[in-house]
N, C-alpha and C positions, 0 to 999 in steps of 0.2 A: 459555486457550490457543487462537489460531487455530486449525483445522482445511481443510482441503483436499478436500471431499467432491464424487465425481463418480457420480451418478445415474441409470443406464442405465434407462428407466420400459418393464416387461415383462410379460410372466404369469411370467417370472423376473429381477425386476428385481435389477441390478446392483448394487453398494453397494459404495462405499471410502473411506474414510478416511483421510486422512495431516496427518504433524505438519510445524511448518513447517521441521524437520530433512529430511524426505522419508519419514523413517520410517511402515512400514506398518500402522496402526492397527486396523485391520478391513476384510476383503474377503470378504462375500458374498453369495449370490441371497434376495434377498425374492419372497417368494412371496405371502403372503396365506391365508386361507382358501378351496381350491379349490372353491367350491361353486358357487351361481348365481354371475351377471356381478355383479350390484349389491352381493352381501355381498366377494365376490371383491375388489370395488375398492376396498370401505369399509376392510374387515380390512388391506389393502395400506398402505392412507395410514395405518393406525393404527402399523400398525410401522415404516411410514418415519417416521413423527413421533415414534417410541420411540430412536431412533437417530440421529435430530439434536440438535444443543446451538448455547446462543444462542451467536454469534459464530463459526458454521461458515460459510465460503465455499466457496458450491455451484454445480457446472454441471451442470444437468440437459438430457439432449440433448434437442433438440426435432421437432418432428412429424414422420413420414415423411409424403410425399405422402401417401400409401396410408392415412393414418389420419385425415385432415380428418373422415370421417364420426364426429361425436359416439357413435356408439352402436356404435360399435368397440372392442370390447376394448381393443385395444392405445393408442387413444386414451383409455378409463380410465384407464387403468395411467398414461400421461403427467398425465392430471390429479390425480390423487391425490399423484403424486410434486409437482407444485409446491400445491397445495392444504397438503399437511403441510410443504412449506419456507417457506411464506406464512405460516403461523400461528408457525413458530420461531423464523424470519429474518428473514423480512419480502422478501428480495431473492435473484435468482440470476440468473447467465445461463446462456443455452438454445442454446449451437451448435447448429446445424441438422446431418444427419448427414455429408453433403459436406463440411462443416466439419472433423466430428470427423476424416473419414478424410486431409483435409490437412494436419492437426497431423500426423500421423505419414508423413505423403508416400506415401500407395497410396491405388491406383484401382481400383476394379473392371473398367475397362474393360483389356485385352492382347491383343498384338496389333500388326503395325505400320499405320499409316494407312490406312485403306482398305478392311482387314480386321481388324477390331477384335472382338472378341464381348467380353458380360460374364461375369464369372463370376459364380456365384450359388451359393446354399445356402451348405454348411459349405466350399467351398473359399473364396467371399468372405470370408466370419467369419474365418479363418483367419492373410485379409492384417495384419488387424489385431492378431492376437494375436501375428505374428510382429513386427509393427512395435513394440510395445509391447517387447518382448524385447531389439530392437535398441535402443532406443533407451535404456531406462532401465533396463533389465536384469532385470526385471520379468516371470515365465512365470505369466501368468495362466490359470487351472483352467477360463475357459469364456469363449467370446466376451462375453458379459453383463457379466461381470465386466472384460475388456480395453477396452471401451467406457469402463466407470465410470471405470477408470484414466486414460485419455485425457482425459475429461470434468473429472476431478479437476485433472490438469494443464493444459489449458488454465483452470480457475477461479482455479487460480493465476497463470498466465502475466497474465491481465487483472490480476488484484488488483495482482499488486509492478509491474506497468506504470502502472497508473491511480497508485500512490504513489511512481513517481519511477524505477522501474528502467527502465535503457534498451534500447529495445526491440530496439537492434544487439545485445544480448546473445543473442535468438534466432537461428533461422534463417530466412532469408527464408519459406519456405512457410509458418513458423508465425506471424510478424510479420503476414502477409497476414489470417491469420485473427483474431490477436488484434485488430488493426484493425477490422475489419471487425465487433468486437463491440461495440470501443468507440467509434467513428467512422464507423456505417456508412456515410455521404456519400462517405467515401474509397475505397469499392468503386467501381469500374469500371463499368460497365453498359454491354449491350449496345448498338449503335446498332441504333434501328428500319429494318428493311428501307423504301427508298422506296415510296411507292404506285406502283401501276400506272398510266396514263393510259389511258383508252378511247379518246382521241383517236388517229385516222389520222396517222402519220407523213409528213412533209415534205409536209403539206398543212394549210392556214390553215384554222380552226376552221369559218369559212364556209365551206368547200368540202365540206365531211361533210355540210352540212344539205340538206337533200329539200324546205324550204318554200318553195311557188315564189313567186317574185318577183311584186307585183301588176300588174307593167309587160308582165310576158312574153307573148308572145304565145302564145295557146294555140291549136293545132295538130289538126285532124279530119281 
């Protein structure tokens, strides 16, 4: 049986499971053994690879900026989580966290134009758990855990897309992202700001230069 697994990768990583009914199979935090960093991470991917099964499709969310440095905990926690789905599965994909928060349409930023602030801590965590609730009815026990749910459902969104379901069956904001996972060429991209010129305006490139002429008369 398919499974639907969304992978939140933490010092309490997220974990869910569902059937391809919707049905909620298992939801909760992997922890690991909290000792040093290295057994921390090791103990981690042992139990996330205790709890996968061949023919789960998984979305593990992928990096925060903030965690590029390898030797970041929270960057363990992410390699462990696809290290044990690599050995199960062989494959997943990795929404990026902007990603995950468009699937369920919240921002961190509020506010009108101009004055905007973010929110942070446990009121951000918050947006998501309440998005998860509206949407699929779903009152998950801890941001970690509303994460995985999301992550789970967008693994699915890609899977019955990539086999034939059409993608008008979503919502715009979510089609954006499912795209975007499977096509990323079809993403937008910024246009590069023009460069600057150093050159002097309304004046011809020889009129900037200071190298005098060999003809000129030179002047005492």
């Amino acid at each position: 049986m398919t499974r639907f697994v969304g992978i939140d990768p933490a010092t309490k990583t997220g974990f869910i499971a569902r059937d391809p009914d919707g049905t909620l199979l298992r939801a909760k935090e992997i922890t690991g053994i909290k000792a040093d960093t290295p057994r921390m991470v090791r103990t981690l991917h042992d139990e996330i690879l205790r709890h996968l099964k061949p023919g789960d499709v998984v979305g593990i969310e992928g990096f925060a900026l903030d965690a590029q440095d390898t030797n970041k905990v929270s960057s363990g926690c992410n390699w462990a989580a696809r290290m044990a789905t690599d050995r199960v599965i062989g494959s997943f994909v990795s929404p990026r966290p902007n990603q995950l928060k468009k699937y369920v349409n919240v921002s961190e930023w509020v506010g009108e134009p101009g004055s905007k602030k973010r929110l942070k801590g446990k009121a951000a965590k918050q947006l998501v758990i309440d998005a998860v609730y509206e949407h699929w009815g779903y009152r998950a026990a801890s941001d970690n855990i509303a994460d995985a749910y999301v992550l789970s459902m967008i693994a699915e969104a890609v899977y019955r897309v990539r086999n034939g379901q059409q993608l008008e069956e979503y919502p715009v904001y979510q089609q954006e992202v499912i795209m975007a996972i499977i096509d990323p060429d079809t993403v937008k991209k910024p246009k590069k700001p023009k460069s600057k010129t150093t050159k002097r305006r309304g004046k011809p490139a020889a009129a900037d230069s200071h190298t005098q002429n060999a003809e000129q008369t030179i002047l005492f």
